[in-house]
C-alpha positions, 0 to 999 in steps of 0.5 A, spaced: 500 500 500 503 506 497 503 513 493 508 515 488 508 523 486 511 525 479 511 531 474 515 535 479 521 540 476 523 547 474 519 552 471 518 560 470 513 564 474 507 563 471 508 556 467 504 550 469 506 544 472 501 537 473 503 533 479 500 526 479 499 521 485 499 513 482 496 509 489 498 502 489 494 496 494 487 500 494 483 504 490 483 511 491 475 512 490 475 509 497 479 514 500 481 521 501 486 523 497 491 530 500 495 534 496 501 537 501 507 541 500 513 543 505 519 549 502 524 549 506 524 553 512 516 553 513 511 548 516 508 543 512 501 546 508 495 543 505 494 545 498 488 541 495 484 535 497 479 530 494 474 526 499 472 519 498 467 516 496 463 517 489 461 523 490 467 526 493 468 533 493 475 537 492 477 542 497 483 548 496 487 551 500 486 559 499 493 561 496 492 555 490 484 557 489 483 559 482 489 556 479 491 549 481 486 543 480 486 536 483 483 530 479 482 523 480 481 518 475 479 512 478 480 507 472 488 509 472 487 509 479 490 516 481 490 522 483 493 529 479 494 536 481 494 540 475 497 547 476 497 554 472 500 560 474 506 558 478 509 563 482 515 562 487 512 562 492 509 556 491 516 552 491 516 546 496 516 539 496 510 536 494 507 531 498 500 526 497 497 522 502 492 518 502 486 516 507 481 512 509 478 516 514 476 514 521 471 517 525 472 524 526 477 525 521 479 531 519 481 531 511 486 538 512 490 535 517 497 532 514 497 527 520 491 524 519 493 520 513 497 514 514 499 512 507 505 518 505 509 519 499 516 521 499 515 527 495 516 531 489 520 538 487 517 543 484 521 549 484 519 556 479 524 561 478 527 565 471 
């Protein structure tokens, strides 16, 4: 049971960059999905969620609102952060992490999620 990013790099302000999480040993429908990141120096951030279940709903935080989408696609069974308008601020490690949620679960909390990836670079710089 795992989670892998990739699609990470470097690219200009303003450029676009699509992150992809393959979910392995479960179905990522079953689950809620997070999209984290951490810069160096700074406390983890959540970015963007997709709740389980067949009606699951997305969540942004404010600072990517408008201009980064999460997607799921059950059939190759991932989960895809598509982002535009980059700017260098939102240079970090970015994370995905998975959870079937418990009883009082909190989809915003990094901890709550107990399947985590290692990670992928995204840095936007001229």
């Amino acid at each position: 049971v795992q989670v892998v990013e990739s699609g990470g790099g470097l690219v200009q302000p303003g450029g676009s960059l699509r992150l992809s999480c393959q979910a392995s040993g479960f179905t990522v429908d079953r689950y809620h999905i997070g999209w984290f990141r951490q810069a160096p120096g700074k406390a983890r951030e959540g970015v963007a969620w997709f709740t389980r279940g067949s009606d699951g709903s997305t969540h942004y935080a404010d600072s990517v609102k408008g201009r980064f989408t999460i997607s799921r696609d059950n059939a190759k069974n991932t989960v895809d952060l598509q982002m535009v308008s980059l700017k260098p601020e939102d240079t970090a490690v970015y994370y995905c992490a998975a959870s079937p949620g418990f009883i009082g679960f909190y989809y915003s909390d990094y901890q709550n999620y107990d399947i985590r990836g290692q990670g992928t670079q995204v840095t936007v710089s001229s």
